[in-house]
C-alpha positions as CSV (number, residue, x, y, z in Angstrom):
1,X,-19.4,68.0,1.4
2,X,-21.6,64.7,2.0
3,X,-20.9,62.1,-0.6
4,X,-23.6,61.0,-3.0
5,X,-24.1,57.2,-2.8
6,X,-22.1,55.1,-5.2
7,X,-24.6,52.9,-7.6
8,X,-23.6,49.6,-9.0
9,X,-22.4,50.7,-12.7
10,X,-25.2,49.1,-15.5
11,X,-23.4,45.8,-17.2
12,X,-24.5,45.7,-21.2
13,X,-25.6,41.8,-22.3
14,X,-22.2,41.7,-24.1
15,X,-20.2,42.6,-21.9
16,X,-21.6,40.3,-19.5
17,X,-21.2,37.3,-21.9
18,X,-17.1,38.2,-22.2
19,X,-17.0,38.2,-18.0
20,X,-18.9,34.9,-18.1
21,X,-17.0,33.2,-20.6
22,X,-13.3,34.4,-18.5
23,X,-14.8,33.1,-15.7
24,X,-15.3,29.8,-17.5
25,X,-12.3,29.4,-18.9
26,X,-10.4,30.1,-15.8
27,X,-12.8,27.5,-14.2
28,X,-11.7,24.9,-17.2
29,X,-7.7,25.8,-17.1
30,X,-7.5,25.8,-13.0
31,X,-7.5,21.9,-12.7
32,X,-5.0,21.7,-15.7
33,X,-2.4,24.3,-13.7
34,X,-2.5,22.7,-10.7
35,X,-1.9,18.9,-12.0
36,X,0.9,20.6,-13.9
37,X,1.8,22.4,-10.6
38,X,1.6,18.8,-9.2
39,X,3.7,17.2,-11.8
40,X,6.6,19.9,-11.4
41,X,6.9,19.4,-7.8
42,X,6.5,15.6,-8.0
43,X,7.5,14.3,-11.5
44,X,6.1,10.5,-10.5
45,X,3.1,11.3,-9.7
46,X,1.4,10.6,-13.0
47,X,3.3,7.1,-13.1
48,X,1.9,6.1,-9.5
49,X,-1.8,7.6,-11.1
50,X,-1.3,5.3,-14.1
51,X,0.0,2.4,-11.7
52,X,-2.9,2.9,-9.6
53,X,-5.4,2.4,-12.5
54,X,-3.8,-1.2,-13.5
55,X,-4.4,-2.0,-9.9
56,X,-7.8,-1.3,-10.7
57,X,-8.3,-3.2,-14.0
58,X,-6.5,-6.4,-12.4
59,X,-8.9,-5.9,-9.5
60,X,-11.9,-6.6,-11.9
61,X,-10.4,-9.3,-14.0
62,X,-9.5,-11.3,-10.6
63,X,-13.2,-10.1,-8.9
64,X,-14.1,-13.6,-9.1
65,X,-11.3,-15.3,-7.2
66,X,-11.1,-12.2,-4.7
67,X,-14.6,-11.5,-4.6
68,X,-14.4,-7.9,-4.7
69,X,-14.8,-5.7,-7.8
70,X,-13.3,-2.8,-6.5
71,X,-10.2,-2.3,-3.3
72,X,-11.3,0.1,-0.4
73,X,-10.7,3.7,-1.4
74,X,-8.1,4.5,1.8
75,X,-5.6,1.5,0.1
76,X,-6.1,2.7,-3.5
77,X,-4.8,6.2,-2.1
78,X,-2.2,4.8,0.3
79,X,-0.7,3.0,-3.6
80,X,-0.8,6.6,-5.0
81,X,0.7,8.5,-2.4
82,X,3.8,5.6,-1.8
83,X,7.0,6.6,-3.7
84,X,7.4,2.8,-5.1
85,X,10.4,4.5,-7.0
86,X,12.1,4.9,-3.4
87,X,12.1,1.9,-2.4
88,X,13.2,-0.1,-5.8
89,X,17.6,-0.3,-6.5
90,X,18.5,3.0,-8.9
91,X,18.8,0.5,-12.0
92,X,15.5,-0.3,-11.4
93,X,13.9,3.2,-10.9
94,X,12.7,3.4,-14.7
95,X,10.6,0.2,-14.0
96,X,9.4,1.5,-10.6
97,X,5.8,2.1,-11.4
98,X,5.4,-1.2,-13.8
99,X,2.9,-3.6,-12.6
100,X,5.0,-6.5,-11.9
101,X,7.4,-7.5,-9.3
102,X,11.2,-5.9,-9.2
103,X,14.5,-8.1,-7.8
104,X,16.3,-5.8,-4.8
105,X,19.2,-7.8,-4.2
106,X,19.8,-10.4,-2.0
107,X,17.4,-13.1,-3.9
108,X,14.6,-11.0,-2.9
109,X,11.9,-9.0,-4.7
110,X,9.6,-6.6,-4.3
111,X,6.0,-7.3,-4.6
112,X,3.9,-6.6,-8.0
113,X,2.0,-3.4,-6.7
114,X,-1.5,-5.1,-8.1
115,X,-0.6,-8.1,-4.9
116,X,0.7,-5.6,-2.6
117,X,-3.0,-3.6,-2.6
118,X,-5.0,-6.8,-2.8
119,X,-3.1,-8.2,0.7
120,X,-3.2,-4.8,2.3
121,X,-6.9,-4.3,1.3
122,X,-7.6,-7.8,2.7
123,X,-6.6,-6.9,6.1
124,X,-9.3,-4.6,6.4
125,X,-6.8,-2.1,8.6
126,X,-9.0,-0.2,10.7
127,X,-7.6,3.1,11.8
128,X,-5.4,2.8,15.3
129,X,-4.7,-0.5,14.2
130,X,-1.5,-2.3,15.5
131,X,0.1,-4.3,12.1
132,X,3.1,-6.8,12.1
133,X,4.8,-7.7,8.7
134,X,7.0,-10.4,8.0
135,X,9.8,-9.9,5.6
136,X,9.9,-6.0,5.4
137,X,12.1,-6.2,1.9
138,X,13.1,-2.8,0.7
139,X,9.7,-1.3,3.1
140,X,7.1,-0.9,0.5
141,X,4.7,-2.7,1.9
142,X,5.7,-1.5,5.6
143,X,5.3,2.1,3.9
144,X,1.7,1.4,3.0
145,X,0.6,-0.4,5.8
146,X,1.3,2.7,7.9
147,X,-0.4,5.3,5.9
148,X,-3.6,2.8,7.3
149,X,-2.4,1.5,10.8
150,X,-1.3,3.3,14.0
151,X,2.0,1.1,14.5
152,X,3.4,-1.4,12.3
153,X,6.0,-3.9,13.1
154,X,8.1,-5.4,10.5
155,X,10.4,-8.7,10.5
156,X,13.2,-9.1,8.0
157,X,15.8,-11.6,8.4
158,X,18.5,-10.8,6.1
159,X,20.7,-8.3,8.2
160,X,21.5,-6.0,4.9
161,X,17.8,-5.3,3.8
162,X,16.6,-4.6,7.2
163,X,19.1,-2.2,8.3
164,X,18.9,-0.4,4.6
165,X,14.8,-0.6,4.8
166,X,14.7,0.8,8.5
167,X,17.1,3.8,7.2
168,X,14.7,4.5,4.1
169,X,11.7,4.3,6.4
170,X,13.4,7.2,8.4
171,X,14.5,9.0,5.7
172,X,11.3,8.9,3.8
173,X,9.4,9.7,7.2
174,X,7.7,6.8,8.2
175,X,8.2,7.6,11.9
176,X,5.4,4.7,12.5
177,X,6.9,1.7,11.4
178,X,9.5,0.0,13.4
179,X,12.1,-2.8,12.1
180,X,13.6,-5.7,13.6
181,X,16.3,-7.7,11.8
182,X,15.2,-12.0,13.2
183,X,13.3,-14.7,12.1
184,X,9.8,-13.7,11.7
185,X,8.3,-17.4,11.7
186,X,8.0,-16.5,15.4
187,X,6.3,-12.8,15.2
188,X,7.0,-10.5,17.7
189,X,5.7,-11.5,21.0
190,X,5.9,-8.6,23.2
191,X,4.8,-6.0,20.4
192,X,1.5,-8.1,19.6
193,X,-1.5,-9.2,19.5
194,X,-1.9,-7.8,16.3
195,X,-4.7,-6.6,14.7
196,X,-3.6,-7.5,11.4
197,X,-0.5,-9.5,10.3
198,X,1.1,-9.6,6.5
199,X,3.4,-12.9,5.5
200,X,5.6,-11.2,2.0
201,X,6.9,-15.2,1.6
202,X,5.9,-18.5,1.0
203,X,5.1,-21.2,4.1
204,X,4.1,-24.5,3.8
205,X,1.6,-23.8,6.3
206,X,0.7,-21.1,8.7
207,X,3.1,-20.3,11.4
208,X,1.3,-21.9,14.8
209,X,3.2,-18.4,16.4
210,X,1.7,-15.5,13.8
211,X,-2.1,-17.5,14.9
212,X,-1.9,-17.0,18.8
213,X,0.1,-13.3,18.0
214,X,-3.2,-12.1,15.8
215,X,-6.2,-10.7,17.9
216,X,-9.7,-12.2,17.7
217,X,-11.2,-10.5,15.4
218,X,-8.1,-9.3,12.9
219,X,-6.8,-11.1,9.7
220,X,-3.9,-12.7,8.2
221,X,-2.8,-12.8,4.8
222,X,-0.1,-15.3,4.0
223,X,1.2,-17.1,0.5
224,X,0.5,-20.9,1.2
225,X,2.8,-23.8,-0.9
226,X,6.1,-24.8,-1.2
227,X,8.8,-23.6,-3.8
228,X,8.2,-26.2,-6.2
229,X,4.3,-26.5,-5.6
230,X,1.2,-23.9,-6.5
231,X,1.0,-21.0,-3.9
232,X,-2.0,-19.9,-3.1
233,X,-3.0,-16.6,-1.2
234,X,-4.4,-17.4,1.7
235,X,-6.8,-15.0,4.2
236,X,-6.7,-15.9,7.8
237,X,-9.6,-14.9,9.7
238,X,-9.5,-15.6,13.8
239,X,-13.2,-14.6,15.0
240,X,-14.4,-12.9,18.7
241,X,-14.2,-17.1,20.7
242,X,-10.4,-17.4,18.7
243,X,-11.5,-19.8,16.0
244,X,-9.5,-19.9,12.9
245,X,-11.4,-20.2,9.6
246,X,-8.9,-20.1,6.5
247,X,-9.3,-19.1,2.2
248,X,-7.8,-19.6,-0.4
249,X,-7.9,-16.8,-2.9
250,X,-5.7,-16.9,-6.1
251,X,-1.7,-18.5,-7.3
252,X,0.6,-16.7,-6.6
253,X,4.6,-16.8,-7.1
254,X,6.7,-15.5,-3.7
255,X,10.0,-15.8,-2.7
256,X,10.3,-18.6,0.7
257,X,10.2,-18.1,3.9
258,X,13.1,-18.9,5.5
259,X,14.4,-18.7,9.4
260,X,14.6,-22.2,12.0
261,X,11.0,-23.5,11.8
């Protein structure tokens, strides 16, 4: 027996409007299932959303001093994709995702996140980038520095903080970051030039060694002034014939650098 050909059934105007309006509402509730899919599986991530928003309004009342209104858009989502909560001691973990600076033991801090986005975004890390830090800390800024470079070296010369950052960095999976326990005054010689270099402490002046490590072309960012004087930020800029042209930005309050220098 030949089948008859199967016609398309005729759909009634109401019943259409009910298949419309399900299809809407399952449009509407999707988003709203999947952030709270997103927010089981990684209860922070509305704090690092919220953080990431303060970053934004401090942007805009500092544009004048920074000139820039807004941070590029690969930073911004390096900040909300960085468990700051990791990398923070556990009595500190309920403040992890405040917009201030946190102590991690050893006289050291970690960096207000609105300071850590403005120096990283200042660099202007292109990707395959090599990066050098000084003073890794507890790795936070090491952590978002590498979801931009292609290698990043970090310096920190307290023994106990580099050894406990280089195991978090592993842990946490940073498999391109690499940390050196020394005095970072003097950079890293054989790992550089770099195209980018980030000072997390105070100098007096810029290190003559971290200016003949940085590639023509690339950009420092480094807090200027002694402990008991203003600090300033400070951008770095060494052009394509190696001449240095400095800027100050904005005070700012870091812990010193210290090493033989």
């Amino acid at each position: 027996m030949k089948a008859s050909p199967r016609y398309p059934r005729r759909v009634g105007p109401s019943l259409m409007k009910e298949r419309m309006r399900a299809r809407t509402l399952l449009a509407l509730c999707l988003p709203a299932g999947l952030l709270a899919l997103a927010g089981a599986v990684d209860p922070t991530a509305g704090r690092r959303a919220a953080m990431v928003r303060e970053i934004e309004a401090g942007v805009v009342a500092t544009s004048r001093e920074i000139g820039r209104k807004t941070l590029d858009r690969r930073v911004m989502e390096a900040m909300g994709r960085v468990p700051r909560h990791e990398f923070v001691p556990e009595d500190e973990k309920p403040s992890a995702y405040e917009n201030r600076p946190l102590p991690i033991g050893y006289g050291q801090t970690i960096s207000q996140p609105y300071i850590v986005a403005l120096m990283t975004d200042l660099l202007e890390v292109k990707p395959g980038a090599v990066a050098l830090e000084i003073g890794t800390g507890s790795g936070y800024q090491a952590a978002i520095l590498s979801q931009l470079a292609a290698a990043v070296y970090t310096i920190e010369i307290i023994p106990e903080l580099g050894r406990s950052a280089a195991e978090r960095l592993r842990r946490l999976g940073y498999a391109n970051v690499t940390v050196r326990v020394g005095d970072g005054y003097h950079g890293w010689l054989d790992r550089g030039p770099f195209d980018a270099i980030v000072v997390t402490a105070a100098a007096d002046h810029v290190p003559p060694p971290l200016v003949k490590q940085l590639k023509p072309g690339g950009k420092m960012v480094i807090p200027i002034g002694g402990p008991f004087f203003t600090q300033y930020l400070t951008l770095v800029e060494k052009d394509a014939r190696g001449k240095i042209r400095t800027r100050q930005l904005l005070p700012v309050r870091f812990v010193p650098l210290t090493g033989r220098h």
